[in-house]
Every structure is written in structure tokens, then in C-alpha cells.
C-alpha positions in Angstrom: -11.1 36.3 3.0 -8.2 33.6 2.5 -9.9 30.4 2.2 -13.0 28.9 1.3 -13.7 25.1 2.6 -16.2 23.3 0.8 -16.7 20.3 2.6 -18.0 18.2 5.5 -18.7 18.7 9.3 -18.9 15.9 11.9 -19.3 15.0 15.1 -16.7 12.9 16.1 -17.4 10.3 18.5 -13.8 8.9 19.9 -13.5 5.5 21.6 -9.7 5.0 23.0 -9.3 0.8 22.8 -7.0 -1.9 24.1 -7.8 -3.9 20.5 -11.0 -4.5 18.3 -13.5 -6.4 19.1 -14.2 -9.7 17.7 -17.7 -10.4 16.0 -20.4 -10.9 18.3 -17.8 -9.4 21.5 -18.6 -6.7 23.8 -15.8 -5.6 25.4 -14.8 -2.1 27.8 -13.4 0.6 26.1 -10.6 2.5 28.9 -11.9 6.2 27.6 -14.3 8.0 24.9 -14.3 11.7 24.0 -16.6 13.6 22.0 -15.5 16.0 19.8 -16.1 18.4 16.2 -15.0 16.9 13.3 -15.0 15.9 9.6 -12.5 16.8 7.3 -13.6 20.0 6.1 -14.1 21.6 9.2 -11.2 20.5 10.5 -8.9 21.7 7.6 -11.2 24.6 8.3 -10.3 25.2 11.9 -6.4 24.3 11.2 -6.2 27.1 8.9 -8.3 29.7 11.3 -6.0 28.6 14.6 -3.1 29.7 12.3 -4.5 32.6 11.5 -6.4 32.5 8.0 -9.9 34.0 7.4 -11.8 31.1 6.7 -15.3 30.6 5.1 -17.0 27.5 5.4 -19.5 25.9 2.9 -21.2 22.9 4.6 -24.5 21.7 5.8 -25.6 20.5 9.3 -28.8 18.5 10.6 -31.5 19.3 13.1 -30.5 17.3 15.4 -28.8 18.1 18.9 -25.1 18.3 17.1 -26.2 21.3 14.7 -26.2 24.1 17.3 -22.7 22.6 19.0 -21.0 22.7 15.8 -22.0 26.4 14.5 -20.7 27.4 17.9 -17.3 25.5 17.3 -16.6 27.1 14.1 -17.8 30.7 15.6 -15.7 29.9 18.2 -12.6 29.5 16.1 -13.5 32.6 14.1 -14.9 30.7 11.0 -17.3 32.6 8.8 -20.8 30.7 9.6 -23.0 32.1 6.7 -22.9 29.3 4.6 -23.1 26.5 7.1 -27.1 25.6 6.2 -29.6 23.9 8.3 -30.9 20.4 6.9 -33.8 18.4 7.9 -32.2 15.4 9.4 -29.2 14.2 11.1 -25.7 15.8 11.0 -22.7 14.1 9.9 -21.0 11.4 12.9 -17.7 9.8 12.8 -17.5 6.7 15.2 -13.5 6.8 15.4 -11.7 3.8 17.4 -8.0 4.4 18.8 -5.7 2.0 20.1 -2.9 1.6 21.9 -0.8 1.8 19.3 -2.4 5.3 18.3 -3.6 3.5 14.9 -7.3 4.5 14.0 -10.2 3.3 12.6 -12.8 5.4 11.2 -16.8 5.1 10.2 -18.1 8.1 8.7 -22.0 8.6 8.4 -22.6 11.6 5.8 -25.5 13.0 7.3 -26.3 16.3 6.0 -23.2 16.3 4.4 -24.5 14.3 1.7 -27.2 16.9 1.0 -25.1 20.1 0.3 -25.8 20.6 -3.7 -24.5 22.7 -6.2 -26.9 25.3 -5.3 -25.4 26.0 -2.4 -22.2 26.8 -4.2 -24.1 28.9 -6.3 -25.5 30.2 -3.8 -22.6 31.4 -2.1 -20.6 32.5 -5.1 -19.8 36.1 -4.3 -17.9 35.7 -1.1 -16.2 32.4 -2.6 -14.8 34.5 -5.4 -13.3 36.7 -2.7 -11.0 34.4 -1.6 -7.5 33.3 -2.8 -7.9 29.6 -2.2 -10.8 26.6 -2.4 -10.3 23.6 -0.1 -12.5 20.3 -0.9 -12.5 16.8 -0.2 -14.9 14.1 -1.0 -17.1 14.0 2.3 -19.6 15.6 0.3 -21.5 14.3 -3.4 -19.1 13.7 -5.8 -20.9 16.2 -8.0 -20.7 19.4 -5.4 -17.4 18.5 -5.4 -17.0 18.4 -9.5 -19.4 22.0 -9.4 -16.6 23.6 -6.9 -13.9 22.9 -9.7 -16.0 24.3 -11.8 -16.3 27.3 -9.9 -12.9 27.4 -8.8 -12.0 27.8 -12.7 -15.1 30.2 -13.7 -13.8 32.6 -10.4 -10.2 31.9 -11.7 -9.1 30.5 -7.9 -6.9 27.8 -7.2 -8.2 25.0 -5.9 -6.9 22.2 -3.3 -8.4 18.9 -3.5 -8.1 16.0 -0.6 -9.7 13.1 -2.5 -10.3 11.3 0.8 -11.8 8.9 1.1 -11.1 7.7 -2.0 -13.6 7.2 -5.1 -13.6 6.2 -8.9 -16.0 8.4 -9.3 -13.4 11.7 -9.6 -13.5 13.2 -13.3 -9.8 13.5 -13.7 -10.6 15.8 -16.5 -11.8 18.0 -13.7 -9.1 16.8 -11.4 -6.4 18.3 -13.9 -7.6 21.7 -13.1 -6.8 21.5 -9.8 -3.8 23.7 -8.5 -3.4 20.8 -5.7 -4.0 17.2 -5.6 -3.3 16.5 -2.0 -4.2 12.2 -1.4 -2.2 10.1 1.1 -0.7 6.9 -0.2 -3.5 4.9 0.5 -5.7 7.1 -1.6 -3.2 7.4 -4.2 -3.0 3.3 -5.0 -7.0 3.8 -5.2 -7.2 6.1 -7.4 -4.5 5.3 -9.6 -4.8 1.6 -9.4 -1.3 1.5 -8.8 1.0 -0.2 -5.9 2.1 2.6 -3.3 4.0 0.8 -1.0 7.8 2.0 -1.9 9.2 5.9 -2.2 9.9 4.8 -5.7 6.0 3.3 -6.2 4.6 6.4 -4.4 6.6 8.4 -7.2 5.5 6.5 -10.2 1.8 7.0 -9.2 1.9 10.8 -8.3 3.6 10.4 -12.1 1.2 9.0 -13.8 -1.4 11.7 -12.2 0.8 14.8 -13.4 0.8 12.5 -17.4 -3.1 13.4 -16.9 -2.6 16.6 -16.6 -2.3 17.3 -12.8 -0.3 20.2 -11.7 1.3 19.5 -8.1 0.6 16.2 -6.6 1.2 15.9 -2.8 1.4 12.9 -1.3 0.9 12.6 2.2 3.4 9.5 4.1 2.9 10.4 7.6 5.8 9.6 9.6 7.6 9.4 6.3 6.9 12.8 5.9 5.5 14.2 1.9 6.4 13.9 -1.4 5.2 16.6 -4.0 5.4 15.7 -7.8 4.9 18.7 -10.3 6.3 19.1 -13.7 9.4 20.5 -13.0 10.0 17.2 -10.6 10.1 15.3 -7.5 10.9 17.0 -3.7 10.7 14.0 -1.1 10.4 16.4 2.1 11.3 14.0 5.3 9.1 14.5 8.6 12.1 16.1 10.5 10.0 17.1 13.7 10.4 13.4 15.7 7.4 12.7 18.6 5.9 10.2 20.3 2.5 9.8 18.6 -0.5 10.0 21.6 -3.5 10.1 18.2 -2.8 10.3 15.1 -7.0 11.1 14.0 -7.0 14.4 12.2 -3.1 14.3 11.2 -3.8 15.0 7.9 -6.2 17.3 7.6 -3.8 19.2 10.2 -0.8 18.8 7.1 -3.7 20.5 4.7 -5.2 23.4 7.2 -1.7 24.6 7.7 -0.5 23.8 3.8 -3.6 26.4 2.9 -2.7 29.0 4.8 0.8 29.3 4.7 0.0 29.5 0.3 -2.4 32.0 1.3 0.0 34.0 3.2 2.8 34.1 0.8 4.8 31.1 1.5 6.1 28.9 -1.4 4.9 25.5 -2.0 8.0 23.7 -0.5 7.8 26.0 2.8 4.6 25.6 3.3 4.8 21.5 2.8 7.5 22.2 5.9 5.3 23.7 7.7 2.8 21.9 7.2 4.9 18.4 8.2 5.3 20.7 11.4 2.0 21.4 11.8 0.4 17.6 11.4 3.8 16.3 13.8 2.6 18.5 16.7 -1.2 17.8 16.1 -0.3 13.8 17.2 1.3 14.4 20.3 -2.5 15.3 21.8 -5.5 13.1 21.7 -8.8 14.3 19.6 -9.0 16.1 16.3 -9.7 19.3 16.0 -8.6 19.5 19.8 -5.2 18.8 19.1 -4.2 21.7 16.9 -1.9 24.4 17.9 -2.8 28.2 17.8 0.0 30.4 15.2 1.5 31.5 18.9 1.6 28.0 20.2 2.9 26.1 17.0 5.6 28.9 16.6 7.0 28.6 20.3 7.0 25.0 19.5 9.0 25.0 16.4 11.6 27.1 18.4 12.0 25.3 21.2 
């Protein structure tokens, strides 16, 4: 097995808009698309399209979304033995796009907010068989503090996408990680710091690896990513231009192909190349999880 996700599902429930509207305004949206989501499963199902042998920790309601999203992640070749049935609803993500292909996202936990510690326990041996452990915080903060603990007792690396954002992150625990992976939104959260500027972005990431992080990898979008380690900073421009159709999912695209390209021998910088590849082409198609490429696919693109 190459990677373990231990994170959220969702349904994602997409309305494509003209604008927002005001309070108290009903207006028409021109489209809507229904679709799997959540950042977990999608970093999950990036890294399977490309190839990686993906296990995936997570828990999903009883509702009418349970049985569609086990079928997605089977479908994509996921390992399903650790996606767990909870009384309740699963996870939803009312997601608003407009013309602009800017987006606006509500996320309801769900069942996401009951998968425990236990269930990390519980699924221990065929964690520890894998070279890499891919989190975000769409799940209780303290799941997400017991699989850094794991990650250190099994003596994996770990990648954490601390999105969305939260104080609640034990940067003692955080300082284990092998990858910090925010965006620069998420970054002037955490650190309290402006991240407007390259130069503001680079003090932050900074002030992260003074605590004791290893690599911090800041996401920029267009801008591309910048990766602060010890040894330095490598701003890595986004050299694949395209006309953006939706940009929902872009970055858990950038992290789904990030893992498995470390998985699969690359080093850091080429995989963070890739991986600006990867989250460039996932725009130029509308949905999540619907707009990443296969390995064959994404490889003819890069080519052509």
C-alpha cells in the first residue's frame, strides 16, 4: 500500500451562479451538479487516478449518500475497509461557482465529525503498511492529533492540509510532520501573520520551520507554490497557463498528485512540479473529483 488518507468524505452539491445572492433574494441558478467530495477523498482519488494504492480512513452516514460514495471510492480502486458506517448523515458541501470560476464553499461534517481515534487504532496494521499518511482537518481536531501520533509510533511520514484552518493545531505535533502543506489563506490563520506578498508568504512559512516544521508548502494557485525547509526557499512558478472553467478541488488535486509522486520515488521539488501540473489541468473541467486526469491522460497532456 502507498498511502493512507485519514480524512473526510462529502457529497458535493455544485450550484454554477451568475453572482451571490443578496439577503432575503431568491434568484436562478444557470446549472447544479452533484458530485463526491471532501478533501480527503478527493486527495484520495487524485492519488489512485495517478496510480497509488490508496487506503482510506473515513466515516459515512446512513443516509442515501453512504452507498454512492463506497461505490465511488471502489470505483477508483480505493481500499474501502476502513470507510465505517455511522448513524446519521454523511458529510455535504453546498459549493457555489461563479462566472468568474471563484468559489464559495459550506461544509457540513456529518459523519465526518464522528471518526475517533479508535478507528485509527483500529486500523493500525494496514496504516503501518504504507509509506505515506495524508490528513486534513475535516475531521476532530483530536483524530487528527492521534494520526501524528501514529504516524511517529509506525515511523511514517506524514502530510498535513490544515484546511480549513483552526487554532486548535498543537504545533508541537505539527513539528513532526514531514509536510505542512496550507495555502496562503490558511497560512495568515495559523500563523497570525499577513500573506499577501511572496516576501510575506516567506516570512510565515519561516516562522513555521523556527517551530520546528520540516518542509512547509505553500499553496498560491495561479502563482504557483512555494516550499520553505531548512535548507531554504524554492518559489516554483505555475508554468502550465489555462483558462480556469472551476477551480473547486484545485488543491486537493496539487496534494493527491504531490503524495504519490513521494511515494513513487520522485523528489520533493519534482513532485511539487507535478503536482502544479496536476492541480492546472484539474481547473480546465467543472466538478471536483470529476475533473482529475487519469496517469495516461495527465501524461499525454503534459506532452502535448
Amino acid at each position: 500500500m502507498d498511502i493512507a488518507v485519514i480524512g473526510s468524505n462529502m457529497v458535493d452539491l455544485i450550484s454554477y451562479i451568475t453572482r451571490m445572492p443578496a439577503e432575503g433574494e431568491t434568484i436562478e441558478a444557470p446549472d447544479f451538479a452533484l458530485g463526491c467530495g471532501g478533501k480527503g477523498a478527493n486527495q484520495a482519488v487524485a492519488a489512485a487516478r495517478l496510480g497509488s494504492e490508496v487506503l482510506m480512513v473515513t466515516r459515512v452516514g446512513d443516509d442515501l449518500f453512504a452507498a454512492n460514495t463506497v461505490a465511488n471510492f471502489e470505483a477508483n480502486g480505493i481500499d474501502t475497509t476502513f470507510v465505517l458506517p455511522t448513524v446519521g448523515t454523511s458529510g455535504v458541501a453546498p459549493i457555489f461557482v461563479d462566472e468568474q470560476s471563484r468559489n464559495s464553499i459550506i461544509i457540513v461534517k456529518g459523519a465526518n465529525a464522528s471518526l475517533t481515534p479508535a478507528d485509527l487504532e483500529a486500523a493500525e496494521a494496514e496504516i503501518a503498511r504504507c509509506r505515506l499518511i495524508v490528513v486534513q482537518l475535516e475531521i476532530p481536531i483530536e483524530t487528527v492529533h492521534a494520526a501524528i501520533d501514529l504516524a511517529v509510533r509506525l515511523d511514517v511520514p506524514i502530510l498535513l492540509n490544515p484546511a480549513p484552518a483552526t487554532h486548535g493545531l498543537d504545533y508541537a505535533r505539527v513539528a513532526q510532520c514531514e509536510y505542512f502543506v496550507p495555502n496562503e489563506t490558511e497560512l495568515a490563520t495559523l500563523t497570525g501573520m499577513p500573506a499577501g506578498t511572496t516576501n510575506e508568504i516567506t516570512a510565515a512559512a519561516a516562522a513555521l520551520i523556527e517551530k520546528g516544521c520540516r518542509n512547509v508548502i505553500v499553496t498560491l494557485g495561479s502563482r504557483g507554490v512555494l516550499w520553505v525547509s531548512t535548507d531554504g526557499e524554492v518559489l516554483i512558478p505555475q508554468d502550465n497557463p489555462v483558462e480556469a472553467v472551476d477551480t473547486t478541488g484545485a488543491g486537493d488535486a496539487f496534494i493527491g498528485c504531490f503524495a504519490h509522486e513521494v511515494t513513487h520515488g520522485s523528489t520533493v521539488h519534482d513532485a511539487l512540479v507535478a503536482a502544479n501540473a496536476y492541480a492546472a489541468n484539474s481547473v480546465t473541467k467543472r466538478g471536483t473529483q470529476t475533473s482529475y486526469a487519469s496517469r495516461e491522460d495527465f501524461t499525454a497532456w503534459r506532452r502535448a
